[in-house]
N, C-alpha and C positions, 0 to 999 in steps of 0.2 A: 488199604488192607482188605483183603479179601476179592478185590474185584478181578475179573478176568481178562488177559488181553494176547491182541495176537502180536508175535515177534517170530520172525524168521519162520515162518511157514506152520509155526506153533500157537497153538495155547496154551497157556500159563495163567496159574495163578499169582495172585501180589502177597507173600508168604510176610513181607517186612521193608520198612524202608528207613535205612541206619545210615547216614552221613554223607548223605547225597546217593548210596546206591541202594539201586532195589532189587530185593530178592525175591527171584520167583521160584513155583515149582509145576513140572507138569503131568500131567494124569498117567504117565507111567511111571512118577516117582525121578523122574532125571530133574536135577537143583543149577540153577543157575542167578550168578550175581551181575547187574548193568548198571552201568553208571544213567543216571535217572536221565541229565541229558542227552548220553546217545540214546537210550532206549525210547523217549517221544519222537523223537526224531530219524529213525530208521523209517527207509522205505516199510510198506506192508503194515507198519504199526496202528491198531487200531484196539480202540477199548469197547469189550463185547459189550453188544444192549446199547453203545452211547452212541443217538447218533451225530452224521457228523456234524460241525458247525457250519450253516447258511449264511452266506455272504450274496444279497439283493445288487444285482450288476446296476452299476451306477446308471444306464443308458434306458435300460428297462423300466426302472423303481422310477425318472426321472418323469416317465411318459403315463405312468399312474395318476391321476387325478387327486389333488389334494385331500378332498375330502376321505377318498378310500383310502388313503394313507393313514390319516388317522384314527383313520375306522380298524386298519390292523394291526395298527402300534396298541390302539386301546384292548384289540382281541387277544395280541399278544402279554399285556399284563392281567389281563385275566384266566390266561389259560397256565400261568404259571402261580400263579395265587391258588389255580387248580388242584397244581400238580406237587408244589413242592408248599405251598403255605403262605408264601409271599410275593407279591408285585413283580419285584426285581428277583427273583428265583434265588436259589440257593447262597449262602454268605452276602446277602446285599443287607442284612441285618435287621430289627424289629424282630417283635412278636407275632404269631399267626393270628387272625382272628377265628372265634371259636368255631365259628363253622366251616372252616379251612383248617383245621389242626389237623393235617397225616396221622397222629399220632391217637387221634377221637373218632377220624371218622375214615370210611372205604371211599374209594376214587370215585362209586356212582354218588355215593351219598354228596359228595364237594362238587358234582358235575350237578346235582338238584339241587344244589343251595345256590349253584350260579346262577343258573338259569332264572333261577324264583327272583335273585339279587336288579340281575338284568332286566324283566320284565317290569319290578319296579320301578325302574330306572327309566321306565321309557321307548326301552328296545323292542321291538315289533317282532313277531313272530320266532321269540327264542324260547327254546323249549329245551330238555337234558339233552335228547340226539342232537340239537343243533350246537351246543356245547364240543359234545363228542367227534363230532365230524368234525370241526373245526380246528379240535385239539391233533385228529390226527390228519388234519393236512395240512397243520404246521410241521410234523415230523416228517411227512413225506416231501414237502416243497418248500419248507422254509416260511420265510416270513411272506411270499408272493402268496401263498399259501393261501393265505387271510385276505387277500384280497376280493373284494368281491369284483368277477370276472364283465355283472351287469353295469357297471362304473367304467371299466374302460373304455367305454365308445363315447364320454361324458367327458365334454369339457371344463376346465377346470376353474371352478367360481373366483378366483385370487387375480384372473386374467393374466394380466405382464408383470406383476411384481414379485419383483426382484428376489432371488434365490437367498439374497444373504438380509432382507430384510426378514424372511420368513423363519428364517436360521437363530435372527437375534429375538423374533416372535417365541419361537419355542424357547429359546435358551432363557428368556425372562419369566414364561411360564413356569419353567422347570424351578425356579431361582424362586418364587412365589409360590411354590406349590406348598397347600395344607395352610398358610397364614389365612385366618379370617377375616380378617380386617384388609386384604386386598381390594383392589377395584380394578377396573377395568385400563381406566387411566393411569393408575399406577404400573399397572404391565406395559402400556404404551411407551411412557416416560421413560421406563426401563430399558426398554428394546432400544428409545432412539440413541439413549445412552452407552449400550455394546455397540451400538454399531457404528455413532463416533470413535469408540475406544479402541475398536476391531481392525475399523478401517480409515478411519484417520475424519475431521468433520469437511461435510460439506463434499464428500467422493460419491456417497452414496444419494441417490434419489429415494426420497421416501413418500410414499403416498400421503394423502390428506388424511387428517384426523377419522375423518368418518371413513373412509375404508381401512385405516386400521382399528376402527372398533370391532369392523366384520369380522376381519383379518382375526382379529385375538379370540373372539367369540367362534369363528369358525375350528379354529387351531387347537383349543380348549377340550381338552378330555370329557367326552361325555356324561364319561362317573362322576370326576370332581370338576364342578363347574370353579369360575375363578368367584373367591371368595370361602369356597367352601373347606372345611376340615379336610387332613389326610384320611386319607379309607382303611389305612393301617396304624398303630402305633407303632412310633421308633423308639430308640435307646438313647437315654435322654445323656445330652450333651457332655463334654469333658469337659473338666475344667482346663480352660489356657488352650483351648482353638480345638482340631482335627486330636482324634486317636492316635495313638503311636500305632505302627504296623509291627505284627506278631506273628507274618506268615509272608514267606517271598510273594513276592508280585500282589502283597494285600493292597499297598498305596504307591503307586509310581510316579516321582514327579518328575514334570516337564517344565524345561528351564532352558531362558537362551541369554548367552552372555558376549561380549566382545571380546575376542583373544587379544587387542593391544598390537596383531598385527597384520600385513599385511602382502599380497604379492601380486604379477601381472594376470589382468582376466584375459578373458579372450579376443576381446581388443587392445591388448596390449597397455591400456590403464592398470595403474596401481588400483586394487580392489583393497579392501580392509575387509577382514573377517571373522566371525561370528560362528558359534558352535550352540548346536540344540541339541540337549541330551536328554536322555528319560534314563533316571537314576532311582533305585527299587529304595522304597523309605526304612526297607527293613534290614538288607542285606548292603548297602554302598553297592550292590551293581551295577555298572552302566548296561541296561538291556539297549538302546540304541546312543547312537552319536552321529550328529549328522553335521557338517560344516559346509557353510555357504555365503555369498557374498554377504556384507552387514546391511546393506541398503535396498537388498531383496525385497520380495513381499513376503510377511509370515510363513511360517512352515504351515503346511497342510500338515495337522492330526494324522490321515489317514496315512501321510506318508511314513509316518514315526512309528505307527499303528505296525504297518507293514516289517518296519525294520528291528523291529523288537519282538514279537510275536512269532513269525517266522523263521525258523531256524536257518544259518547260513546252507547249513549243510541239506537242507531242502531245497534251495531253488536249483533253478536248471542253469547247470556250467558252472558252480561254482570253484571248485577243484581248480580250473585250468584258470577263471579269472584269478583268482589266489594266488596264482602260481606266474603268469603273466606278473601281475602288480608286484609283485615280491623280489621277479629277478628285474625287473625292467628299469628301477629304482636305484642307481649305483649311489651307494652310502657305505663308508666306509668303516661300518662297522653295521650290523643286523641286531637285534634284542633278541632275537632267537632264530635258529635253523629254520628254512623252509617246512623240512617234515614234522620239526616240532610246533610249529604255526598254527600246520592242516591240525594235529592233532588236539590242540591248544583250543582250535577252535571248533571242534567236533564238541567239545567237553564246555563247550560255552555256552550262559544261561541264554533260552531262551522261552519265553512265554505269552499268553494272555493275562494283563492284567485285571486284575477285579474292579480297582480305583483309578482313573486317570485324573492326577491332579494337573493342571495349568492354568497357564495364566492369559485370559483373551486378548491383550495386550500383542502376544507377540506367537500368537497360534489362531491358526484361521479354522472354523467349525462350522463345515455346511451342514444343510440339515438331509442330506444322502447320509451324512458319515454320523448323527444322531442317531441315524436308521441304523446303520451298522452295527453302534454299539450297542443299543435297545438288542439287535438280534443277538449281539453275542453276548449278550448280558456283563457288559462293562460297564460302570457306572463314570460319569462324566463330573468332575465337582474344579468349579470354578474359582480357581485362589483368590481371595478378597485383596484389595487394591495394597492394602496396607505390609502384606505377606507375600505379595506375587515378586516374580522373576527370581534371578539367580539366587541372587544375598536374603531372599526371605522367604523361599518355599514354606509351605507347612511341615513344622515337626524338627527340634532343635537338629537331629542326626542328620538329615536328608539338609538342610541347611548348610552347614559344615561340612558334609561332604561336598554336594556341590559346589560352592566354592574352591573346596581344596580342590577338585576336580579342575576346575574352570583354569586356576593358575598353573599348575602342575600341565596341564596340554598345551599352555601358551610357552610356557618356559623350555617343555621337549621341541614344541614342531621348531622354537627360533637355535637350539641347538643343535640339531641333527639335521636340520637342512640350511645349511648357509646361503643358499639366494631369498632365505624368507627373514624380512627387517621388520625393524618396529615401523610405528606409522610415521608419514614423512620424508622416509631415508629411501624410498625405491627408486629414487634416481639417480643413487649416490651407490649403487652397485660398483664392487670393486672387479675389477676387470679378472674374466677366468671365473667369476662364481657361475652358479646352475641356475637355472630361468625353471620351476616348479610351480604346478598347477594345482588348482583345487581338488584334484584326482589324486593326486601325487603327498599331499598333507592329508587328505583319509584316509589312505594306507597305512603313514606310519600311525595315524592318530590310531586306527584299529590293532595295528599288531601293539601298540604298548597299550592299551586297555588290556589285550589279553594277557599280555608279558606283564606286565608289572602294575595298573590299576589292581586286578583283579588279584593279586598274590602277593600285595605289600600292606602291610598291618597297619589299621587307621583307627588313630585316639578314637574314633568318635562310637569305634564300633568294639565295647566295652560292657562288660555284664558289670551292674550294678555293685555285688557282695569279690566282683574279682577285677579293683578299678585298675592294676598293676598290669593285667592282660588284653593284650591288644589283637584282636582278627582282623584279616583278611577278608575284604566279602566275597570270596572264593568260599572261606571257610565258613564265615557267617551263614552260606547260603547253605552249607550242607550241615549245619549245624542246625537251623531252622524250618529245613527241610526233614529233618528225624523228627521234630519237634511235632511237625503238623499232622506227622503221620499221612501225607498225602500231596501227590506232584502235580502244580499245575502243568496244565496241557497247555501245547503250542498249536498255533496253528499248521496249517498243510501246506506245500511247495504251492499250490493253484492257487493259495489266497492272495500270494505273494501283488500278482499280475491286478487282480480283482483291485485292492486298496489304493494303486495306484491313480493317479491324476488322469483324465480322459481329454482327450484331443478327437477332431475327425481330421483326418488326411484322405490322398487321391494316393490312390496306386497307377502309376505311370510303367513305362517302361525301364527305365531304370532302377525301380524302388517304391521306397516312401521316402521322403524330405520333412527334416523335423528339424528346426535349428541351424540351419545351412550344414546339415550333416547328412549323408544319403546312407539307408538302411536298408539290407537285399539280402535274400534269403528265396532256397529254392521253390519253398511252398507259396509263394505268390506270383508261378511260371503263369501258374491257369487265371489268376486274377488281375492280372498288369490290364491297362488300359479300361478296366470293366469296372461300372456303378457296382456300388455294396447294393444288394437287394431288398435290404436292410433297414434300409434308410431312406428320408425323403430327398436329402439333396447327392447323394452317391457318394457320399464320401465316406470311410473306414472308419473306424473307432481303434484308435490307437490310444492302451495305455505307458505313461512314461513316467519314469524317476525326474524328479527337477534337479539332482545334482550326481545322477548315474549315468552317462550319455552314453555308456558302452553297447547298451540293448533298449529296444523298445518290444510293448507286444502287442499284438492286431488279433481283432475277432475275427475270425473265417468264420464261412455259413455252417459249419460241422457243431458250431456256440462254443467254440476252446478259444482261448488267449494261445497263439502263439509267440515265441520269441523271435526277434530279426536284428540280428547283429549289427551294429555298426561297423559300416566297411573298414574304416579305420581303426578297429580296438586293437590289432596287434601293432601298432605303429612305434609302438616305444619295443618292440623284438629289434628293429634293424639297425642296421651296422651302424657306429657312430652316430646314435641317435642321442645319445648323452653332447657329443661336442657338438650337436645342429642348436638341442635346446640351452647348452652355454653362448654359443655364440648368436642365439637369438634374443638371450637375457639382455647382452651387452648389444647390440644395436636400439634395443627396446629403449632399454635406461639410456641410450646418448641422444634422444630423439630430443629435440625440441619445439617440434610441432603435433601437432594432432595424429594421433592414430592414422596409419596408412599412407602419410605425403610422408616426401624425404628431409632431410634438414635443410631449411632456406640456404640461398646462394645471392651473394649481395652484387658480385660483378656480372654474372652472366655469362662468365668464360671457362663453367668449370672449378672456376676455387673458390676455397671456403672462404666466408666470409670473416676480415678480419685479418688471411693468411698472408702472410709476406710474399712482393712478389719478387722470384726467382730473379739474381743477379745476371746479364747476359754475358757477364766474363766467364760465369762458371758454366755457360752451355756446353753442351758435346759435340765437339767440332767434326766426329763421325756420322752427326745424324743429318737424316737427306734436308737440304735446303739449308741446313745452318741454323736449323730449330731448337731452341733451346728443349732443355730436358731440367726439369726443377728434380731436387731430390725427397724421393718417397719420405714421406713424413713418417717420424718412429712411430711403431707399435698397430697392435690390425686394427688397435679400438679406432682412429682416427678417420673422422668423416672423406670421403672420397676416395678413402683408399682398399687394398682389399687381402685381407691377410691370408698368411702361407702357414699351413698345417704341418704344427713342428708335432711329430711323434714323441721327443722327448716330453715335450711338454705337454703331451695328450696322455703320457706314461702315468706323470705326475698326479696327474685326476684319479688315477682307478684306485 
């Protein structure tokens, strides 16, 4: 309410926000009403005074030296303890302490009580200007910002270890943090604990005791040493675990469950598969869903990060992959029109959460993507063992949704695509069914989230004094969205590329090669065969989706993420491309040997093993030499034979 923002070459003010839509008005007096999700998400849209959110390129932050990392992670909770009153900035919750109260004291005065805070603290040469400068070269660069520039030519005291030990370091301090009765070795203990948990025991190498005592001590927040109290007071606990959530996107949890089923991957093995969703605790919305093989490695956070945050209708090409996926998919029946899809999904939530809840079990958390969330001020909270995965998130709603969720997706994808079976039966394909991909089940899993997750009324999402009434988290969301009196913001189409996983690649002449898939696009005419400049071994900084293979994006020297299409993403447009992948379903499932050989042959003459041999009375006494001629064995499934494309029965499919 009240704030001002730009849309459509306009400014406007935020006049009201009533049931998902917000009303604005502009300084000549002209009124207009927008649906809160189109209006974050319009090109041009931007909230005056705010600036934008900083997202630290994974490649950059990476080559920072440790120490100066968290010499700006710790700048950074101070300069918002500055500005807004608390550590974690704005709704991360607690009380302000008195000489940070906005409300007691002016911005120079909280920039003098830092400074005074720091220098006892130990910090050398900070004064209120060096406060001030600091705070505004986080606004102008972000969290690099805070970096001190005299640190990067400084190698980094951690030496060679290991990313995901240093990951489990912070994550046990964070888990420790304000207990006084911590130790040193207790965070140790901790750490080696996530990071059996994380990564399974005995994967990871971990240093010896004594360089992880450095390791903790070095890692360790300047302000609060380990042992020591919180430097703010928080709100003291609920009873019966976590808060309920009272505001979309206040608690989102992550959760990955087994669908029970399963199809061929791309070697043509039967995969079984697994869905990671991020489901809003307050609203039952799916903000992402992501399905991938079950025997993967964890979902990367970031990637989830990306697909929930991000509005579809932001990234680049969406429209046409939408549009691709939708016709390319013959199912005989759709849950909704194409252009009620696009619009279905123009209108679909998307945001930054405040809370990510998960579970380290079966989510991977480096400590880049720490970085991330510290910048965008999402807080990170680790479901306790006893509460984590599907069947026990935090918070009875978000429980019970997910669940219902989890079944409800298993039960659509095995009815709406008949080549997809329980676990077990994939070799027992009836001849004529469809041969469907893990691309091919996020489709339909997306259009019935939009189509019917989102717009069918769920026990669980019930006002207390009205238990008779049941919402929609469609409706819930805009229900609770009046309530808050304020929309959270999404991220930007550019963040999209940023969150993604990092590869290096060669740019060759024909492309880049990721996956034995080749990616070529006109903007890498000038870079084919040439070292990145960039880099010390020449090769590219390619970010990629682990379960998107349609596009990847590359850093050019210009510092943009561009896209580069996979050559093959229209491949499911051409003719008859439904009866190549039935009739590739059905050679798959008849196979009885390994991926890529043909089915064994036990004579060495050509016949199948086991097969009768042809009578020489019933030879064809027209054929040259007096060669017998056996007869074609019924139906095209049969090994050595090669079947004839009946139309009728090609009719029958559509």
């Amino acid at each position: 309410m009240g704030a001002q923002v730009t849309f459509e070459d306009r400014t406007w003010q935020v006049s009201g926000v009533v049931d998902g839509r917000v009303y604005l008005v502009a300084e000549d007096g002209a009124t207009g009403c927008v649906l809160a999700a189109r209006l974050v998400a319009a090109d041009g849209f931007e909230v005056v005074g705010r600036a934008a959110p900083q997202i630290p390129a994974a490649t950059v932050w990476a080559d920072v030296p440790l120490p100066a990392r968290e010499r700006a992670m710790a700048w950074l909770r101070h300069i918002r303890e500055v500005e807004t009153g608390l550590p974690g900035g704005r709704g991360s919750g607690g009380v302000p302490r008195p000489e940070y109260d906005p409300q007691a004291f002016t911005l120079a005065e909280r920039e003098h009580a830092k400074a005074k805070e720091l220098a006892g603290l130990g910090w050398t040469k900070v004064s209120r200007p060096t406060v001030q400068r600091m705070r505004l070269a986080y606004h102008r660069q972000g969290l690099l910002g805070l970096v001190d520039k005299r640190s990067l030519r400084a190698s980094s005291p951690t030496g060679r270890t290991d990313e995901r030990v240093v990951a489990a370091v912070l994550e046990a301090l964070r888990i420790r943090r304000g207990r006084r009765a911590t130790t040193v070795i207790q965070v140790i203990d901790l750490a080696e604990q996530i990071v059996a948990q994380t990564h399974g025991r005995d994967r990871v190498t971990l240093p010896a005791r004594s360089s992880l005592y450095r390791l903790v001590r070095m890692l360790a927040d300047p302000a609060e040493p380990v042992g020591s109290p919180a430097r703010t007071a928080t709100a003291p606990d609920q009873a019966g675990g976590a808060p309920p959530a009272l505001r979309p996107a206040e608690r989102v949890h992550v959760s990955t469950a087994r669908l029970g089923i399963e199809v061929a991957g791309e070697d043509g093995r039967a995969v079984a598969v697994s869905v990671t969703c991020a489901l809003d605790g307050a609203t039952g919305c799916v903000l992402a869903a992501v399905l991938h093989p079950q025997q993967a490695a964890p979902v990367e956070l970031s990637v989830l990060l990306a697909e929930m945050a991000v509005p579809r209708t932001a990234r680049p090409g969406w429209r046409e992959m939408l549009r691709t996926a939708h016709e390319s998919l013959p199912l005989p029946q759709r849950l909704m029109p194409l252009d009620a899809r696009i619009e279905a999904t123009v209108a679909r939530p998307a945001t930054l959460p405040e809370t990510l809840v998960f579970d380290p079990a079966t989510a991977t958390v480096t400590s880049w993507f720490l970085t991330v969330c510290e910048s965008l001020g999402v807080s990170l909270e680790a479901a306790p063992a006893r509460r984590s995965g599907m069947h026990s998130v935090a918070g009875d709603t978000a429980k019970m949704l997910a669940a219902l969720f989890t079944r409800h997706a298993a039960e659509l994808i095995a009815a709406t695509l008949p080549g997809v079976r329980p676990l077990d039966s994939m070799a027992r394909q009836a001849e004529g069914e469809a041969f469907f991909s893990l691309l091919h089940l996020q489709d339909v899993l997306d259009e019935w989230i939009t189509a019917r997750w989102h717009t069918r009324p769920q026990q669980a999402l019930r006002h207390p004094l009205l238990p008779k009434a049941a919402l929609s988290p469609e409706e819930m969301w805009r229900v609770l969205l009046g309530v808050a009196g304020s929309v959270p913001l999404p991220l930007t189409g550019q963040h999209f590329a940023e969150l993604l996983p990092v590869q290096h690649q060669a740019v060759t002449e024909s492309g880049i090669r990721l996956g034995r898939r080749r990616y070529d696009h006109e903007c890498l005419d000038e870079h084919r065969g040439r070292a990145c400049p960039t880099t010390d071994d020449g090769r590219w900084e390619v970010h990629h989706h682990p379960y998107d293979v349609r596009q990847i994006y590359i850093r050019l020297p210009d510092g943009l993420l561009h896209e580069i299409s996979w050559i093959e993403r229209a491949h499911a447009l051409r003719p008859f491309d439904d009866a190549v992948r039935r009739r590739t379903g059905q050679i798959l499932a008849e196979r009885s040997g390994p991926p890529g050989h043909p089915a064994p042959s036990s004579d060495g003459r050509g016949r199948e093993a086991g097969a009768p041999v042809p009578d020489p009375a019933l030879a064809d006494k027209s054929a040259p030499g007096g060669a017998a001629v056996a007869p074609v064995p019924d139906g095209p499934g049969r090994a050595g034979s090669f079947g004839v494309w009946d139309a009728r029965a090609e009719a029958e499919q559509w």
